[in-house]
N, C-alpha and C positions, 0 to 999 in steps of 0.2 A: 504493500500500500504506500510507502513511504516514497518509492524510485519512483511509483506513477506520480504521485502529489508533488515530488522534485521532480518530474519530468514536465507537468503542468506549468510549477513555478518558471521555469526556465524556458518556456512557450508565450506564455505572458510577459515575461520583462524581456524576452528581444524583440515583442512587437510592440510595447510599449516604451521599450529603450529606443525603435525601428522610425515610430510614431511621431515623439516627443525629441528625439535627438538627442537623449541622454545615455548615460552611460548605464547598462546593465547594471552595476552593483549598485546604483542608487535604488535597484528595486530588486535586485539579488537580497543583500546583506540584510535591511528588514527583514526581508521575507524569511531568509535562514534564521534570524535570531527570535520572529516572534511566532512562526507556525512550528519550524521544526527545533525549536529549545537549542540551537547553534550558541557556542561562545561568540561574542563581536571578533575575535582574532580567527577563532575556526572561519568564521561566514566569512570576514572581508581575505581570508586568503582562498576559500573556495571560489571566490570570484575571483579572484586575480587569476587562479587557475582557468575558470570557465572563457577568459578574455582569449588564451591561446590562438584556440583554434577560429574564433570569431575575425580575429585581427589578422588573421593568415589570408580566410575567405573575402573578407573587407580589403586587402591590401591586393589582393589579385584583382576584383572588379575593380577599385578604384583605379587602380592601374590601368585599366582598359577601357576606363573613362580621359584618360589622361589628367585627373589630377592627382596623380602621386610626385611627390619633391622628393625623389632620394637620397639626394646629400642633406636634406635636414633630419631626414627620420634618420639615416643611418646617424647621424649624429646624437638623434635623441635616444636612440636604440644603444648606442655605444655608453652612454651618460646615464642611463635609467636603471641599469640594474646596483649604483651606487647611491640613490635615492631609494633602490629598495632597503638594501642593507641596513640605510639610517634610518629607515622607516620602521623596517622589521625589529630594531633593538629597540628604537622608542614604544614601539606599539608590546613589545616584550615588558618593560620596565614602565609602563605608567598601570593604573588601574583598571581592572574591567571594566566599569561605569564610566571614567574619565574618556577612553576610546568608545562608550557609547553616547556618551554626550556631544566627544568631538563631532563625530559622524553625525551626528541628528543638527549641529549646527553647521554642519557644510549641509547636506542635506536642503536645510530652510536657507540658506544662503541662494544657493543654485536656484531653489523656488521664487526665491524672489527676484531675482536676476532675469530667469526666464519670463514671469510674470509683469516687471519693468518694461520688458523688451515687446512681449506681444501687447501691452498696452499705449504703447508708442503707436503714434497716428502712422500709418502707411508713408512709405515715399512717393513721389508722384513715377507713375511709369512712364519711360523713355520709348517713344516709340523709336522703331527700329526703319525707319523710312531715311 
């Protein structure tokens, strides 16, 4: 019952990550912490895990859209896995609660940001003539 219900959950936040233009673990890590009783370190690394293979598929189409930069990703690619590390001991060494608080205020931050942005008046369209 549990693989169907994570099979659901992770059916739902790619078309609402898909949707909304947000990042899966904004609707990952909830979801593992309050349906299936996840630690906030278990859940936000099972989604760093679940990003893999999304980023792989995402990076091939965009590709064949033509907008991939690959000397910046390969730079950010080269640079991110020491932002993990410091991530990963910080997130080791502060509190369980402290890491669920942080996360619910990035969380409402991101909400509001998007909600700023879709409440801004349209720009005018350019025709193409």
């Amino acid at each position: 019952m549990d693989e169907v219900f994570v099979a659901l959950l992770g059916l739902v936040g790619g078309i609402l990550g898909g949707l909304l233009g947000v990042g899966g673990g904004i609707v990952f890590v909830p979801a593992l912490t309050i349906f299936l009783g996840e630690a906030q370190v278990e859940a936000e690394a099972t989604s760093l895990l679940a990003i893999v293979p999304v980023a792989i598929v995402a990076t091939w189409r965009q590709h064949r859209y033509g907008n991939l930069r690959l000397r910046e990703g390969l730079v950010i690619g080269v640079l991110s896995p020491l932002g993990v590390l410091a991530g990963v001991v910080a997130a080791n060494e502060v509190s369980e609660r402290a890491l669920e608080l942080a996360f619910a205020a990035l969380a409402l931050l991101i909400a509001a940001r998007l909600a700023k942005r879709g409440l801004r008046p349209a720009a005018p369209q350019r025709s193409s003539e």
